[in-house]
BALOMAR-175558 format. One line per field, with one value per residue (C-alpha): residue in three letters; chain; x, y, z. Coordinates in steps of 0.1 Angstrom, whole numbers, plus 5000, padded with zeros to 4 digits. Layout:
N
res = ALA / ...
chain = A / ...
X = X / ...
Y = Y / ...
Z = Z / ...
This chain:
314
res = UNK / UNK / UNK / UNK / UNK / UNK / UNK / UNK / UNK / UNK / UNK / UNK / UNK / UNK / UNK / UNK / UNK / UNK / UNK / UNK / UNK / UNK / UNK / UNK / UNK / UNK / UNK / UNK / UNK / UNK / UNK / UNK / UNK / UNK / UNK / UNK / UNK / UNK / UNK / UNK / UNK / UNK / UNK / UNK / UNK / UNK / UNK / UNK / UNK / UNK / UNK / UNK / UNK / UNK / UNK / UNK / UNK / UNK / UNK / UNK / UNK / UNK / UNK / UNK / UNK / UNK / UNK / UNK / UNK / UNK / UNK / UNK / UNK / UNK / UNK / UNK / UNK / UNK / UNK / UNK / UNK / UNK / UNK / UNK / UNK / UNK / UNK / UNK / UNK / UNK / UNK / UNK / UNK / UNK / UNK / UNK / UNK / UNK / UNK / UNK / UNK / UNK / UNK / UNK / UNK / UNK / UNK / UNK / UNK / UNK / UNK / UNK / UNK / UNK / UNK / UNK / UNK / UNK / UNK / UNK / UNK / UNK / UNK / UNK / UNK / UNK / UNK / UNK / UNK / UNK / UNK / UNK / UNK / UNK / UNK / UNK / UNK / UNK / UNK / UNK / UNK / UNK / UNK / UNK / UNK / UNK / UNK / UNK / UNK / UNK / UNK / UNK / UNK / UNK / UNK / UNK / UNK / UNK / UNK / UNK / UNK / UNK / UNK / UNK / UNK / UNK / UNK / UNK / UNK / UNK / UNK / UNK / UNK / UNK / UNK / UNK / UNK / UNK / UNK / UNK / UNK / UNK / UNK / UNK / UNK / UNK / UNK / UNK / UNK / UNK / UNK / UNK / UNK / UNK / UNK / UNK / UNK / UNK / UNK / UNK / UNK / UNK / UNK / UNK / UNK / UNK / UNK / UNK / UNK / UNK / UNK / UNK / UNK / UNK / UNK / UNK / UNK / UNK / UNK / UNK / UNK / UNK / UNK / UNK / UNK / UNK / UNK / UNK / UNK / UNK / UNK / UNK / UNK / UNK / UNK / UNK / UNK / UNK / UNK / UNK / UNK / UNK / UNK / UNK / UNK / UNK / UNK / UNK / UNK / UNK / UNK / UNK / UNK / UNK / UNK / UNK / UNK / UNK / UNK / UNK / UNK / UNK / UNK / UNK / UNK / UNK / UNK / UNK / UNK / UNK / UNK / UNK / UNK / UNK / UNK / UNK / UNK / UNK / UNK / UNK / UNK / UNK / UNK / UNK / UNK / UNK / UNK / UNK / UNK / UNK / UNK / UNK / UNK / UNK / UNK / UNK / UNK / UNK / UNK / UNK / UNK / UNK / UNK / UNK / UNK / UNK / UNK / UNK / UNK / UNK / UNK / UNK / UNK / UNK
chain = A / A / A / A / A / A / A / A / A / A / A / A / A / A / A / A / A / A / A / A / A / A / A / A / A / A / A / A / A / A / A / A / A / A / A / A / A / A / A / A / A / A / A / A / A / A / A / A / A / A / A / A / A / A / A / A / A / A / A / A / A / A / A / A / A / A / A / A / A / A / A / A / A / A / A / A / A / A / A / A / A / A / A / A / A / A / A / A / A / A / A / A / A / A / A / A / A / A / A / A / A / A / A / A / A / A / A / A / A / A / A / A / A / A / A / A / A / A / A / A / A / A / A / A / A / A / A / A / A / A / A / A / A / A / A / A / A / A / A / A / A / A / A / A / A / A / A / A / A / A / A / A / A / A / A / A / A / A / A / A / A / A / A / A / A / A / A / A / A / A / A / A / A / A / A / A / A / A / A / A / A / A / A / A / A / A / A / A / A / A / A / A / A / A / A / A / A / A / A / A / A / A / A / A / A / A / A / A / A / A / A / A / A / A / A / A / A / A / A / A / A / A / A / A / A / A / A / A / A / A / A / A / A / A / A / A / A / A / A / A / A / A / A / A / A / A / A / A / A / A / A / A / A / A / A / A / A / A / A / A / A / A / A / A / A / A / A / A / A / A / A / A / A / A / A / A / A / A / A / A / A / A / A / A / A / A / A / A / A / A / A / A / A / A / A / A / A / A / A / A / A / A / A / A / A / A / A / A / A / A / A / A / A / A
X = 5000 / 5014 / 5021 / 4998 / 4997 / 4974 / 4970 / 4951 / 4940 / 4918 / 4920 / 4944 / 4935 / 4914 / 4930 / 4950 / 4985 / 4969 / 4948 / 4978 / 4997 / 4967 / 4968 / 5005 / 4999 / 4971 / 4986 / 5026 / 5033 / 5054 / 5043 / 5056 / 5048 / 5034 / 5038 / 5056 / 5063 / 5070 / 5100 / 5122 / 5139 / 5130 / 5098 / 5079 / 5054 / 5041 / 5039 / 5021 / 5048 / 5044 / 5064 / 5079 / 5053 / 5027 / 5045 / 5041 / 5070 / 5060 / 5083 / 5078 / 5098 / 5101 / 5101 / 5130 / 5148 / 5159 / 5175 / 5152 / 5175 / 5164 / 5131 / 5123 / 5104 / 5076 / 5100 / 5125 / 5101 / 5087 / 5117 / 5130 / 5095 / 5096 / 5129 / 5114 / 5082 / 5104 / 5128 / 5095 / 5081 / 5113 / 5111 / 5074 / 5062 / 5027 / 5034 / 5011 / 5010 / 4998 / 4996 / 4977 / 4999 / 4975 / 5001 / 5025 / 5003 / 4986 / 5022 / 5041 / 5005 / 5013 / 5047 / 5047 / 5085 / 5093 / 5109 / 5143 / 5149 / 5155 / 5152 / 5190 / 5194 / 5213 / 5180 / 5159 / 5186 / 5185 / 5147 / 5146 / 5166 / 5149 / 5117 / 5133 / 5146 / 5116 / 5087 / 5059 / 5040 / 5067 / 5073 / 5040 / 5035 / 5066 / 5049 / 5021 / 5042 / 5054 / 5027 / 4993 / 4974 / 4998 / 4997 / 4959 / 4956 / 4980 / 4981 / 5004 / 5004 / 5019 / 5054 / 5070 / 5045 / 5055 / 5091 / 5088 / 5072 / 5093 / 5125 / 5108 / 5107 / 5146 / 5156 / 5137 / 5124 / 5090 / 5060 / 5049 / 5012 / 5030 / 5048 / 5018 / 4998 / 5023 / 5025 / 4986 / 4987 / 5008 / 4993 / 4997 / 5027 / 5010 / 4975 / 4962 / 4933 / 4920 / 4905 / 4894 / 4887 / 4865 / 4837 / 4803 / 4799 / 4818 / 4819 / 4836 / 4864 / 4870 / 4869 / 4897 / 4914 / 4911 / 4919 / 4951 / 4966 / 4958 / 4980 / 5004 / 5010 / 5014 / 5035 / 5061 / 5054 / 5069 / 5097 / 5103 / 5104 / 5131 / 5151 / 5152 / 5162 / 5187 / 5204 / 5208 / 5175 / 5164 / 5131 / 5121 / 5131 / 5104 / 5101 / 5094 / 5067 / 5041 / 5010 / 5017 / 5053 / 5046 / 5022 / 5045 / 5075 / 5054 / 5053 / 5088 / 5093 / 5069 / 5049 / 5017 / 5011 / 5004 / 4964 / 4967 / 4987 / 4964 / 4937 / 4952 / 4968 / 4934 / 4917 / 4944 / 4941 / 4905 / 4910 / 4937 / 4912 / 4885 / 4911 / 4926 / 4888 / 4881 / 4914 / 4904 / 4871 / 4880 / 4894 / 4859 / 4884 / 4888 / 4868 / 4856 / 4849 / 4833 / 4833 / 4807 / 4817 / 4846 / 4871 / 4864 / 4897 / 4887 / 4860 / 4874 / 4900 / 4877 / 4862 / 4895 / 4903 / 4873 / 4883 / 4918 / 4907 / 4883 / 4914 / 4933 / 4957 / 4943
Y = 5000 / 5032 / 5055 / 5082 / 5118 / 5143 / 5176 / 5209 / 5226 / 5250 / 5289 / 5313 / 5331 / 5301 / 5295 / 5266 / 5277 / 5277 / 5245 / 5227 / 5239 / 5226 / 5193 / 5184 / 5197 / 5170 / 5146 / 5147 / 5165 / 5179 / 5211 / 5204 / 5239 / 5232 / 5267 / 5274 / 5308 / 5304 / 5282 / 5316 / 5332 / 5371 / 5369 / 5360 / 5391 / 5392 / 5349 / 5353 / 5325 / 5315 / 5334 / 5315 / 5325 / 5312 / 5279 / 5278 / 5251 / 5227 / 5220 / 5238 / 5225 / 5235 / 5275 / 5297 / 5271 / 5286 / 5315 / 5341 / 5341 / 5307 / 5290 / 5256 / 5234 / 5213 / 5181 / 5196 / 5212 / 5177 / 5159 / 5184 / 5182 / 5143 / 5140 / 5160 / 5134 / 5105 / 5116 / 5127 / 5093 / 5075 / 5097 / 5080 / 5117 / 5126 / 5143 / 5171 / 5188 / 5229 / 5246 / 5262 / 5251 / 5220 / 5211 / 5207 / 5187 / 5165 / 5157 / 5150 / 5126 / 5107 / 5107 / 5116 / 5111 / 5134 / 5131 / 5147 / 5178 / 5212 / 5248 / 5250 / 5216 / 5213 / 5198 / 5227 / 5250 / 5237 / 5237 / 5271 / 5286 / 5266 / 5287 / 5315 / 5310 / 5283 / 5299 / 5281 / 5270 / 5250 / 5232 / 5222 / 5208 / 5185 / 5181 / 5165 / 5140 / 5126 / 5131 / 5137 / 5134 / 5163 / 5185 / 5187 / 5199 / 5231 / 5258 / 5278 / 5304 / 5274 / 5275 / 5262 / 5232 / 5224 / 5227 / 5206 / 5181 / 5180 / 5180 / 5146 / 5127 / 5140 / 5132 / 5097 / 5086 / 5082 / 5110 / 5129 / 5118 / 5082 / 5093 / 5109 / 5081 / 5057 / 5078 / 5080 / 5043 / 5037 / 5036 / 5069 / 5070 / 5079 / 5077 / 5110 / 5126 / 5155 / 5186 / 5213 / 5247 / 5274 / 5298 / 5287 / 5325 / 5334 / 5373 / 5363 / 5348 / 5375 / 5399 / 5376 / 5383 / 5420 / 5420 / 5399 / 5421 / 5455 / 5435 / 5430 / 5466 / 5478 / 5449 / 5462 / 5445 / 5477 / 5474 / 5434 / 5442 / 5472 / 5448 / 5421 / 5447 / 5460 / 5422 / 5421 / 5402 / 5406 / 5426 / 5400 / 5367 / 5343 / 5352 / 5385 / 5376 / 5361 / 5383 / 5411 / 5410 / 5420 / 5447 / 5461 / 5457 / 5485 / 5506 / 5508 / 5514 / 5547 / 5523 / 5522 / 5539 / 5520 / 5527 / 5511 / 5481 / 5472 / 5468 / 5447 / 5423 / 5424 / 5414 / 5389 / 5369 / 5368 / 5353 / 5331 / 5317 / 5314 / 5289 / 5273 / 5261 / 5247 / 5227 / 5213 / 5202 / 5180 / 5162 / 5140 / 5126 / 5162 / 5165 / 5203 / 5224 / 5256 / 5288 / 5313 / 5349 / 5339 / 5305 / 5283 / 5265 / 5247 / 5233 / 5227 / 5202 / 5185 / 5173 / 5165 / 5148 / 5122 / 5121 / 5114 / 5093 / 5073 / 5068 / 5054 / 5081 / 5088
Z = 5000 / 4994 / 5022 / 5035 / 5033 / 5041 / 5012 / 5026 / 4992 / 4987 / 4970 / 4981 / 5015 / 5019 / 5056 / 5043 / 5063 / 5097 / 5088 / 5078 / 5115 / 5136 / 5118 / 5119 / 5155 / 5163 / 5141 / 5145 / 5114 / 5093 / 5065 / 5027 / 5010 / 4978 / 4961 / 4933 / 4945 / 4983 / 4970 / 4964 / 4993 / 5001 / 4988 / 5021 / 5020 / 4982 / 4987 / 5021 / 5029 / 5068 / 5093 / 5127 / 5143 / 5122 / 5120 / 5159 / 5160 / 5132 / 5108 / 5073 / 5043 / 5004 / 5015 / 5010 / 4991 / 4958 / 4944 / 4930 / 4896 / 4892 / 4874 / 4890 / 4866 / 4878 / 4874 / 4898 / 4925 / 4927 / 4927 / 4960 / 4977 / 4976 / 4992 / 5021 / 5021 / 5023 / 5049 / 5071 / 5069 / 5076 / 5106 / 5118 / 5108 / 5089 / 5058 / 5053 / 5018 / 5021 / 4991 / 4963 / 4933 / 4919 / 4892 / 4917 / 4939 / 4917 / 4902 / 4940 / 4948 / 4915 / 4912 / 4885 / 4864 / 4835 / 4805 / 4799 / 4786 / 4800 / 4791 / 4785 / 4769 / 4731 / 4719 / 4730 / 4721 / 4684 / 4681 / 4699 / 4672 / 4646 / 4654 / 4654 / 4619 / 4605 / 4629 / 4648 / 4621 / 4606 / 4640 / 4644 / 4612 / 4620 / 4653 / 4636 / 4619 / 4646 / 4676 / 4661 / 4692 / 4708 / 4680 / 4679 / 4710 / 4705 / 4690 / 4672 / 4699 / 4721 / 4711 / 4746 / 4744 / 4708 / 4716 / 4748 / 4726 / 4703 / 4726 / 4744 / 4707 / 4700 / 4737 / 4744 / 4714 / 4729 / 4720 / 4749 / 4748 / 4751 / 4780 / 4798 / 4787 / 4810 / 4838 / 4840 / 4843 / 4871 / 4901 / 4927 / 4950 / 4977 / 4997 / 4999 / 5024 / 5014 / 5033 / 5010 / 5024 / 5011 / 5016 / 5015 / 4999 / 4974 / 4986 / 5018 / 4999 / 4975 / 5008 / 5023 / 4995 / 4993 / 5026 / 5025 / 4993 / 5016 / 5044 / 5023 / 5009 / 5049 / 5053 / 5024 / 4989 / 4975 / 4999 / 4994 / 4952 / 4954 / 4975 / 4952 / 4926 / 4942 / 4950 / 4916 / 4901 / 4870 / 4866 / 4838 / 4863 / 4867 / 4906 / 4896 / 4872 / 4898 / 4914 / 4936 / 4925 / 4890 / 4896 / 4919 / 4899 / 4878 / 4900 / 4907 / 4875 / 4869 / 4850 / 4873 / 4907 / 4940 / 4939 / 4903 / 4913 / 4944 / 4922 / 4896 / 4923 / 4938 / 4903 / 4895 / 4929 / 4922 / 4892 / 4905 / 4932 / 4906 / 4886 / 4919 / 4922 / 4886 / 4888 / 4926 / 4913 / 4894 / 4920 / 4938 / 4968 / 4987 / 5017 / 5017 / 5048 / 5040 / 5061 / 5071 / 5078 / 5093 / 5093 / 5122 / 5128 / 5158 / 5145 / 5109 / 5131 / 5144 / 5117 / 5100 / 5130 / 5121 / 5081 / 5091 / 5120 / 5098 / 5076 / 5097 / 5104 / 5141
């Protein structure tokens, strides 16, 4: 049987930080982040990443562990988060997965392995300068010849998914539909429980969110961006390009001013919430627990205590 874990999904400013705390509390726990922002060190305030204090002594892992310059794939995030599953099971410790990133989840619960290939690879090197020189459309059209069922489903406008297709022929052999088609079949690596969070009205959550995004302006947003700058990161880095950091990034640079950037972040975490939902129900296993007015930890552990308990984790 493969080895139990516990996720805590749900939309950002759902409540999922201080659910997952309580639970590896009650439960002997450990945290795994699953955000593929909160992963970058000096961006704790625009990732709403947990401070000591909210961690009240429970191990957090998978925050603060990368360099800002750099651009973690899914492949590698999962292969770092699974080293810190392992090592808290060996320990007789619950793993408990926190994170809004569903991607990222989905992939860690599966295991999912990935083909070769990176960004900075020969392969994708050549076929990068290839549609620079031959364009899209020529690409595709190879595409086609080789992985039909791939290259109906993009579009010309998709140029990193036809060159990541392509690169998985030139590097394996095998088509990419092949390879997700065999990685669909095995079975998952791990037993999941799920406890969803979310507002029963969908007002409340967008005021969380409001409310979070004014936090984090009085907390320094602006502050945390110029002092990324200033280390020497690139205002086109990937870090740079997430919600909050972006918006901000504008304003920096005389591009938008503050009152401007609040309200896209404020928009674009709305809409980020609205997709963190689509993706999660898809997903029949989670156990949701939706607030009123206000989140109602206590009681939200109690009845995770009885879903885990049922499990057999109690």
């Amino acid at each position: 049987m493969p080895p139990k874990i516990v996720c805590v999904v749900g939309p950002t400013a759902s409540g999922k930080t201080k659910m997952g705390v309580e639970l590896a509390k009650a439960f002997r726990g450990e945290v795994v982040s699953v955000d593929s922002m909160q992963i970058y060190r000096g961006m704790t305030i625009g990732t709403a990443a947990p401070t000591a204090e909210e961690m009240d002594g429970v191990p957090h892992h998978m925050i603060a562990v990368a360099d800002p310059q750099e651009s973690w794939s899914v492949a590698r995030f999962t292969e770092a988060a699974d080293q810190c599953i392992q090592d808290i099971l060996r320990r007789g410790k619950l793993p408990i997965l926190v994170g809004g990133t569903g991607l990222y989840l989905d992939a860690l619960v599966r295991g999912n392995s990935f083909a070769p290939g990176s960004a900075g690879g020969e392969i994708r090197q050549k076929l990068q300068r290839r549609l620079e020189t031959e364009g899209a459309e020529a690409l595709l059209q190879e595409l086609r010849t080789i992985d039909p069922e791939a290259a109906e489903k993009l579009h010309l406008r998709d140029e990193k998914r036809i060159l990541r297709a392509l690169e998985v022929w030139y590097e394996t052999g095998i088509t990419i539909t092949e390879h997700n088609r065999q990685t669909q079949a095995k079975p998952p690596r791990y037993d999941a429980v799920y406890i969803g969070l979310d507002f029963q009205d969908r007002e409340d959550l967008r005021t969380r969110i409001d409310r979070r995004v004014d936090l984090m302006v009085e907390a320094g947003l602006l502050e945390e961006v110029r002092t990324l700058l200033h280390a020497g990161l690139s205002a086109d880095a990937t870090a740079l390009q997430a919600i909050g950091y972006k918006q901000f990034l504008a304003v920096e640079e005389g591009r938008a001013t503050v009152d401007e950037a609040v309200a896209e972040v404020k928009l674009r975490s709305r809409q980020y919430a609205k997709r963190q939902l689509t993706w999660l129900r898809r997903n029949g296993a989670i156990h949701w627990i939706r607030w009123g007015k206000v989140p109602d930890f206590q009681g939200a552990l109690q009845i995770s205590t009885e879903i885990l308990t049922a499990e057999g984790l109690g």
